[in-house]
PLY file of the C-alpha trace (Angstrom):
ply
format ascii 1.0
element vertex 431
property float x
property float y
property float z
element edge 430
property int vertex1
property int vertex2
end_header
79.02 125.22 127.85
81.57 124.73 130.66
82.69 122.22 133.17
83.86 122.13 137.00
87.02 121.14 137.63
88.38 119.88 141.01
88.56 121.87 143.47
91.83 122.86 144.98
90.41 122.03 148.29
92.03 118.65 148.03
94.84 120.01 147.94
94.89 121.13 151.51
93.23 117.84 152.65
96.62 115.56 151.54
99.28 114.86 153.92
102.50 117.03 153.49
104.24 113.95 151.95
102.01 113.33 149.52
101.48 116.75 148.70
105.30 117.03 148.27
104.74 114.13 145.45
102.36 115.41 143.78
103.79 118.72 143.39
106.73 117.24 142.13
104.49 115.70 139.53
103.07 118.55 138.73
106.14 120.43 137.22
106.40 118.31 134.06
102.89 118.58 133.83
102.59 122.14 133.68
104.86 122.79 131.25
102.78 120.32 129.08
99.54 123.09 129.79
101.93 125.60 128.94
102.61 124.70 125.41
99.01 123.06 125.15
98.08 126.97 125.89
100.41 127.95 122.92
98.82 125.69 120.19
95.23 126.04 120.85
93.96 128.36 119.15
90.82 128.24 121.75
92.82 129.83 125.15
91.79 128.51 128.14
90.68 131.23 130.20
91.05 129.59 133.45
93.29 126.41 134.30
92.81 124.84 137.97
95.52 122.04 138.75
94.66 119.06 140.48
97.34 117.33 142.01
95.69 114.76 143.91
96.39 111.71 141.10
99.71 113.47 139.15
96.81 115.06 136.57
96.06 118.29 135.18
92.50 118.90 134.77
92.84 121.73 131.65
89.24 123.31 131.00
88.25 126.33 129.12
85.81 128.85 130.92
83.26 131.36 129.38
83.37 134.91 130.68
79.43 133.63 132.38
80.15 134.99 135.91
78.14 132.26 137.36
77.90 128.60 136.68
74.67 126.65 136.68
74.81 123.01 137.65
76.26 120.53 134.69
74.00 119.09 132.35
73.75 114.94 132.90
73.80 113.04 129.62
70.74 110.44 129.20
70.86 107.96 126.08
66.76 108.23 124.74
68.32 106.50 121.47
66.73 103.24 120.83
68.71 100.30 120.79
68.69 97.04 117.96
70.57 94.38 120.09
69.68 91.37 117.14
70.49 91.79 113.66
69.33 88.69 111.21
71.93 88.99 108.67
71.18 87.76 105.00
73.71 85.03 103.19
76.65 87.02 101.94
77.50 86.58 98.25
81.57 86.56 98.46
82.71 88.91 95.89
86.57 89.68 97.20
87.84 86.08 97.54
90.20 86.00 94.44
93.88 87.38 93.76
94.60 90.65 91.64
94.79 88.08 88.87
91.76 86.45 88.97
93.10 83.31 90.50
91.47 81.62 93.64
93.07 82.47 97.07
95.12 79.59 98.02
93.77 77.30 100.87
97.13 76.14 102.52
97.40 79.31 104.53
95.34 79.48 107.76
92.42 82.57 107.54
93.24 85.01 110.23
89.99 86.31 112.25
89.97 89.57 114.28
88.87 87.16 117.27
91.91 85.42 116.67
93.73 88.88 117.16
91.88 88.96 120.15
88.91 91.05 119.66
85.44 89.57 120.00
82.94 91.43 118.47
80.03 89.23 119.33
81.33 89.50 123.09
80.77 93.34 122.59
77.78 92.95 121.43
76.46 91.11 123.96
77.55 93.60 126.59
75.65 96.30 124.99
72.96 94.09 125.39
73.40 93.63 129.25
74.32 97.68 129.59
70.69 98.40 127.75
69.06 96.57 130.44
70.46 98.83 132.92
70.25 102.09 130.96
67.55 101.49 128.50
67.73 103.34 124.68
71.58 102.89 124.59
73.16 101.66 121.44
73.28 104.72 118.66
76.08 106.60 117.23
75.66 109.02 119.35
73.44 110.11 122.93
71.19 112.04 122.98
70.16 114.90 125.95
66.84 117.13 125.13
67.74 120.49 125.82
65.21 123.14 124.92
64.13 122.68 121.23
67.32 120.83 120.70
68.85 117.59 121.52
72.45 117.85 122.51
74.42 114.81 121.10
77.41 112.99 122.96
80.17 110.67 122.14
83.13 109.01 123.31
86.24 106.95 121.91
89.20 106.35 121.19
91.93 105.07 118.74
92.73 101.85 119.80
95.37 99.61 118.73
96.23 102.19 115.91
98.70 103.55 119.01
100.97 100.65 118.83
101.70 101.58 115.06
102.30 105.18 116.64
104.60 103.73 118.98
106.36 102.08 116.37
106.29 104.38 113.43
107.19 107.96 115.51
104.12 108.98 113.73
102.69 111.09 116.89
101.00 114.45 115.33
98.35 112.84 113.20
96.83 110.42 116.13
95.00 113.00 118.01
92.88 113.62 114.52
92.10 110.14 114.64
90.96 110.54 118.27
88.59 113.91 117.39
87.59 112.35 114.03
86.20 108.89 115.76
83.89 110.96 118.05
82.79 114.01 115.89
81.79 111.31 113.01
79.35 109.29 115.56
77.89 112.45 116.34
76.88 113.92 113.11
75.08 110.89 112.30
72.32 112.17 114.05
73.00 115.45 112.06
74.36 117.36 115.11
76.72 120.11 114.47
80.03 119.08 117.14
80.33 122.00 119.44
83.18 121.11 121.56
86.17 118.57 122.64
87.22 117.01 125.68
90.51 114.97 125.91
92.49 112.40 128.05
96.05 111.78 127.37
97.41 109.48 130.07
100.82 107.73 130.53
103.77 106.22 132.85
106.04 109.22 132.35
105.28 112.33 130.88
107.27 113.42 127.26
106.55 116.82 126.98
107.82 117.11 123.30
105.62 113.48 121.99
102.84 114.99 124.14
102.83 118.36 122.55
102.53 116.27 119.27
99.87 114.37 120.12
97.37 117.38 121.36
98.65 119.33 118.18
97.16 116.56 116.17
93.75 117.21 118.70
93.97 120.90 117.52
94.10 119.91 114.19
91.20 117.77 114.19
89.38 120.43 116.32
89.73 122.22 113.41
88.64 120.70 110.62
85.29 119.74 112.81
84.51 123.47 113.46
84.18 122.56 117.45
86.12 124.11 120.39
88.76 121.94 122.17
87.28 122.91 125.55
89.56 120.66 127.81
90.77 118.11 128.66
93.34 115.79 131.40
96.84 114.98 131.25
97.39 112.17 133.59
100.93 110.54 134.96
100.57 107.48 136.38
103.98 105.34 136.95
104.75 102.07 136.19
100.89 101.70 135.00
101.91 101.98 131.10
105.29 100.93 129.21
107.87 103.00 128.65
107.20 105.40 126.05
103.52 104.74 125.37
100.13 106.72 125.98
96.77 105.98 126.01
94.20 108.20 124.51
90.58 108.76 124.98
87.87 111.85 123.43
84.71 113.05 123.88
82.14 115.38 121.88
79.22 117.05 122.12
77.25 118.50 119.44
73.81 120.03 119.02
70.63 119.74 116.58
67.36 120.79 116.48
64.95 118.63 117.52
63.05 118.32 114.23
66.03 118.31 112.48
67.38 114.79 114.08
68.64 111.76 111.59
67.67 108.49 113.22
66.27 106.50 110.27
62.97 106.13 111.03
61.58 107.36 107.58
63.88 105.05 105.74
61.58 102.32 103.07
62.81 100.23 100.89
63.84 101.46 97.43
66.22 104.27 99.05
69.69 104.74 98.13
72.91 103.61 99.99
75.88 106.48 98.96
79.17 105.66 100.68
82.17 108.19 101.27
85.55 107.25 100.88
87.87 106.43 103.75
91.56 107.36 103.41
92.36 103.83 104.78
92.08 101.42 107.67
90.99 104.71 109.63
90.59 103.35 113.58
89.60 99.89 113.50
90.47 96.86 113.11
94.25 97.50 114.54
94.55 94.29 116.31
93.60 91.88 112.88
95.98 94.54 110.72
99.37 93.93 113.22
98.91 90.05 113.06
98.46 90.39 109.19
101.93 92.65 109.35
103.49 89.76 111.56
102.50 87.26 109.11
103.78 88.95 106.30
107.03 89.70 107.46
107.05 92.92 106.17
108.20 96.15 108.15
106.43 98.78 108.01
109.17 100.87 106.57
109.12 98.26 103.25
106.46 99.66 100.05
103.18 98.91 100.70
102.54 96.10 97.68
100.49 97.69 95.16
100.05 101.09 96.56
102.43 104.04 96.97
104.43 104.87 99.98
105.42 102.75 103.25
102.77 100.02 104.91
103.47 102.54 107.78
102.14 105.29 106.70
99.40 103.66 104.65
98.41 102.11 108.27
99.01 105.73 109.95
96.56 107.78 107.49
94.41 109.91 109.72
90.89 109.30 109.82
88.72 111.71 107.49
86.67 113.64 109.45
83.01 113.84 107.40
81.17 116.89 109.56
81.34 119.75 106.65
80.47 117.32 104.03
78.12 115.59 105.51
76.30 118.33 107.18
76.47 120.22 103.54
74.53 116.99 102.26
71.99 117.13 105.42
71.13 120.78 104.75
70.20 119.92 100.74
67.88 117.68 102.02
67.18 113.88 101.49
69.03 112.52 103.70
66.94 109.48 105.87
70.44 108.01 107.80
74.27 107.56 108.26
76.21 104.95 109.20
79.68 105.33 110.67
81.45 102.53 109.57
83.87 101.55 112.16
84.20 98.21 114.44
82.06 95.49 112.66
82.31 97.52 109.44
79.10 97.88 106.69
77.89 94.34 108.28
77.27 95.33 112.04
76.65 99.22 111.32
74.66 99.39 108.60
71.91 98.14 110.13
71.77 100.32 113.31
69.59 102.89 111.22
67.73 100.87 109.35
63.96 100.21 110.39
62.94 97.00 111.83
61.93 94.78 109.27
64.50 96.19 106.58
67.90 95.60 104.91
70.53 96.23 102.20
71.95 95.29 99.87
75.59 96.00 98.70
77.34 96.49 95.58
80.99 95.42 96.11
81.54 96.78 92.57
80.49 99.97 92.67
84.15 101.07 93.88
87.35 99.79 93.80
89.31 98.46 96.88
91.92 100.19 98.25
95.25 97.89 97.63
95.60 98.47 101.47
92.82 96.28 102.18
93.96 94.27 98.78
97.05 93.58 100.42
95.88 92.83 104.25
93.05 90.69 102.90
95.79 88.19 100.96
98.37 88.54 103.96
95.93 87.48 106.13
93.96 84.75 103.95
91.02 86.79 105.13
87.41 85.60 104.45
85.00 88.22 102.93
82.48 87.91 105.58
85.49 88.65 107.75
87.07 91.63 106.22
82.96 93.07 105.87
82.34 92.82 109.72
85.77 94.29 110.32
86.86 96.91 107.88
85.48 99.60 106.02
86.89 98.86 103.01
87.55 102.21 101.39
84.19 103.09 102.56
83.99 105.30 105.77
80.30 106.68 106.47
77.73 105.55 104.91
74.16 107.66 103.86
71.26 106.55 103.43
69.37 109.47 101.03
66.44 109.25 98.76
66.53 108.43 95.12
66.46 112.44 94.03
69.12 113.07 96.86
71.07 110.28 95.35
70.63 112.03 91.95
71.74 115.29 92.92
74.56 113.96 94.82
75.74 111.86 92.42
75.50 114.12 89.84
77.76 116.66 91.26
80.72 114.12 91.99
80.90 113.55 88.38
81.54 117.20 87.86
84.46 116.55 90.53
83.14 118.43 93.49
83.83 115.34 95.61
84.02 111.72 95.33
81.04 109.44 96.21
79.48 106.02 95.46
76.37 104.16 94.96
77.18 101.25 96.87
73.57 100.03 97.60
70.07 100.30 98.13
67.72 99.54 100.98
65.90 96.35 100.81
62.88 94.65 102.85
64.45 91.66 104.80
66.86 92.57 107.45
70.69 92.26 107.58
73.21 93.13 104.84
73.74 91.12 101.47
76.49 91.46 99.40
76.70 91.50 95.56
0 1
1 2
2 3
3 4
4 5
5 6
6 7
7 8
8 9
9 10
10 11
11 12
12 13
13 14
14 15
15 16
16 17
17 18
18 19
19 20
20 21
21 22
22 23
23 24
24 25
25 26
26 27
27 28
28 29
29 30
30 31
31 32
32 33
33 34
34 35
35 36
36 37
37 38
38 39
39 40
40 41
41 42
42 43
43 44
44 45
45 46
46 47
47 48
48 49
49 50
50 51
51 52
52 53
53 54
54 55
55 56
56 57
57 58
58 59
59 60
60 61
61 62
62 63
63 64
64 65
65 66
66 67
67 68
68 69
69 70
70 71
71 72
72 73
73 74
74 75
75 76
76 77
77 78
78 79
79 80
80 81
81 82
82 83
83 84
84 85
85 86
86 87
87 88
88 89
89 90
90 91
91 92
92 93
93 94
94 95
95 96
96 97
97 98
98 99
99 100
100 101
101 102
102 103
103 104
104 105
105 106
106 107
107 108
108 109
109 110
110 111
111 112
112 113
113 114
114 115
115 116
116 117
117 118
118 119
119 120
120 121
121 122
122 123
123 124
124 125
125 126
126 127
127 128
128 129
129 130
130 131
131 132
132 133
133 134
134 135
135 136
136 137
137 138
138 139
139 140
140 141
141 142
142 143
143 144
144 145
145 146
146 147
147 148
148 149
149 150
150 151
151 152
152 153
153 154
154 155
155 156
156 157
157 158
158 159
159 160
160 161
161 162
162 163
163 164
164 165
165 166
166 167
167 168
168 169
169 170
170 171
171 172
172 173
173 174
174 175
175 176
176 177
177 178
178 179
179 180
180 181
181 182
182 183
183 184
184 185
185 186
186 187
187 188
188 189
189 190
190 191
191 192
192 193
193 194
194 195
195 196
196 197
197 198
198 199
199 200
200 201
201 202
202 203
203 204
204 205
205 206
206 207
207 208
208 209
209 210
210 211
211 212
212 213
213 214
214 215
215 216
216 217
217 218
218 219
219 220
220 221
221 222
222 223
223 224
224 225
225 226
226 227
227 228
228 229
229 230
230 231
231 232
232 233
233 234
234 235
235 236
236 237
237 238
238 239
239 240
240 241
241 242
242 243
243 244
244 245
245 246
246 247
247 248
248 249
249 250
250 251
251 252
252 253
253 254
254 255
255 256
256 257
257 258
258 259
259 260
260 261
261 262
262 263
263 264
264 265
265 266
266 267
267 268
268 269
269 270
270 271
271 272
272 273
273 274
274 275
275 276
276 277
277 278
278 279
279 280
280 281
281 282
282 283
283 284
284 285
285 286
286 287
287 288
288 289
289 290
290 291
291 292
292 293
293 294
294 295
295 296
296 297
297 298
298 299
299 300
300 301
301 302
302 303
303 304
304 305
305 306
306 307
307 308
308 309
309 310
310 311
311 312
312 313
313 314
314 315
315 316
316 317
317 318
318 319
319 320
320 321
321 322
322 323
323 324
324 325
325 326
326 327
327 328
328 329
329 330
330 331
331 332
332 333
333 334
334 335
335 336
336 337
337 338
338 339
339 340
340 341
341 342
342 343
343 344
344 345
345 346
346 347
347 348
348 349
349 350
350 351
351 352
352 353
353 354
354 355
355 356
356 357
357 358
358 359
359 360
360 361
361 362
362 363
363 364
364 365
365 366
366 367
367 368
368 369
369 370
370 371
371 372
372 373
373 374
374 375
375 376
376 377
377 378
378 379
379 380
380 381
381 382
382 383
383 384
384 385
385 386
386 387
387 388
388 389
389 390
390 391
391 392
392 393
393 394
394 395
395 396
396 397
397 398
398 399
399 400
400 401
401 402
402 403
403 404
404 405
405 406
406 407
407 408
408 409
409 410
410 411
411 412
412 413
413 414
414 415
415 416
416 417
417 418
418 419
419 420
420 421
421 422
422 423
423 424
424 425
425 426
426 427
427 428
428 429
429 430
């Protein structure tokens, strides 16, 4: 697979002032393709600059001599834009003790934080009238006897921690990890990576950090980081800061694809664990750390370590375990559980017509959450449609796939849960 970049025929179409500019632009720039060069482990064969916006287009070719016209991505996924959701039984409303939360302190909400998940969800809505089948994990493009799969995202709020922290080399697994995780959950096997770091002024030395981190998560996903842009753009972020976005693309055969459409009641709900917050939920956790008055150099309360580097854990990326549960067979659906956490995602691969039902005993939670939950005065429902909980993807396997994979994390091969089972009724009920 390859991509076009821009042609250096804009070059020559700029006035001589502005190509003065942007070849000024460019020198910083380069060096940051230089050591991006030195790091990959994946060289990039050929690297054509594009100076028109102070970016560097970086792309890997193959040694193809010619290049057939780039695939366009269509979204055939079906889309479930209502969710009913069943009464919750509240299960994580009392103190370590066993003492009610006091009521004095006002609950924080992640719309108070200033996220509105309902207001997201009702622009998906809007976008699937104008591109019909959006909403999935991942997109899917039928190519052959395979569907490629596509995703995009980024990391959020999580950056301001970065910011604050120093913590720069571990965000760019975050990045790969949010994208290669959607895309397995149609079972795809992530081929490659695509990148964009942008910012006011370019730090060679935090930038190098941050792409490391990329290469590192590249990695551990088995998928080639094919490319990507560096873009400067003065006065447009702070001093200091970046934004970061990421893009896979992964393949599976076409009999082969997970979309839950074989899933009946009676099947088993096995979670993974998350090594923390992961992602999401940034905003709600930086109020919580205002309220507290904590720093995030002080102990995290009941854990080990600083808040800040509980908060900066990098997301686990699930593709060789999950793709080593997929080819044992069983395996009906998986759920991602990011932004509106095992309430909102949960039922994106469930069935019309179907539910679950959680077990909020089946593991313990994480004294991050613990602590974030009573800093915050944080309803259940809340924390449910925000965070995962110690709970990061989410399968959805048979009863004999649950058996087998059960049985083998007692012996310590890996750690898993039975968190739930499928249920008729839709929406998600917690026990």
């Amino acid at each position: 697979f390859w991509l076009l970049s821009h042609s250096d025929s804009k070059l020559s179409a700029q006035s001589p002032s502005r190509r003065r500019l942007n070849l000024s632009l460019s020198l910083s720039l380069s060096a940051m393709e230089a050591r991006i060069l030195q790091s990959s482990s994946c060289c990039f064969s050929s690297l054509n600059t594009a100076f028109s916006s102070g970016s560097v287009n970086r792309y890997r070719f193959s040694s193809i001599a010619s290049s057939p016209k780039p695939l366009s991505i269509s979204f055939p996924q079906r889309t479930r834009t209502t969710r009913a959701r069943a009464p919750f039984v509240l299960s994580m409303s009392k103190k370590d003790d066993g003492t009610e939360k006091d009521d004095d302190t006002e609950s924080l909400t992640y719309k108070d934080s200033g996220v509105d998940i309902d207001a997201g969800t009702e622009l998906v809505r809007r976008i699937a009238k104008m591109a019909p089948g959006i909403g999935g994990f991942g997109g899917l493009f039928p190519l052959g006897d395979s569907f490629l799969v596509a995703g995009t995202d980024g990391v959020g709020t999580k950056l301001k921690l970065a910011f604050e922290t120093g913590i720069h080399d571990t965000i760019g697994i975050d990045l790969v990890a949010m994208s290669v995780n959607d895309i397995i959950t149609s079972g795809a096997r992530p081929l490659f990576f695509l990148d964009y770091f942008a910012t006011s002024r370019l730090d060679v030395d935090l930038a190098e950090k941050v792409i490391k981190g990329i290469v590192d998560g590249c990695g551990q996903s088995n998928c080639a980081l094919l490319g990507g842009e560096t873009a400067e753009m003065p006065d447009f972020y702070a001093e200091g800061e970046y934004d970061l976005s990421g893009f896979a693309v992964g393949i599976v055969k076409k009999e082969a694809v997970i979309n839950g459409k074989n899933i009946v009641a009676g099947d088993v709900l096995i979670g993974l664990p998350s090594s923390g917050v992961h992602s999401n939920g940034f905003s709600l956790v930086r109020k919580v750390v205002a309220r507290s008055g904590l720093s995030l150099k002080d102990e995290l309360p009941g854990g080990s370590g600083t808040l800040g580097g509980a908060l900066m854990e990098p997301t686990v990326i699930y593709v060789n375990q999950v793709l080593d549960f997929i080819s044992k067979g069983g395996v009906k659906g998986l759920a991602h559980i990011t932004g509106g956490g095992f309430t909102d995602n949960i039922p994106r691969v469930l069935p019309d017509g179907l539910g679950a039902v959680i077990h909020t005993v089946a593991w313990e939670l994480p004294p991050l959450f613990k602590w974030i939950q009573q800093s915050g005065s944080i309803e259940d429902s809340e924390m449910r449609r925000t965070f995962n909980l110690g709970i990061g993807m989410v399968m959805v396997v048979t009863p004999e796939a649950a058996s087998r994979i059960l049985g083998e994390a007692k012996k310590g091969d890996y750690v898993a849960y039975r968190i739930g089972e499928v249920i008729d009724g839709e929406g998600v009920s917690y026990q």
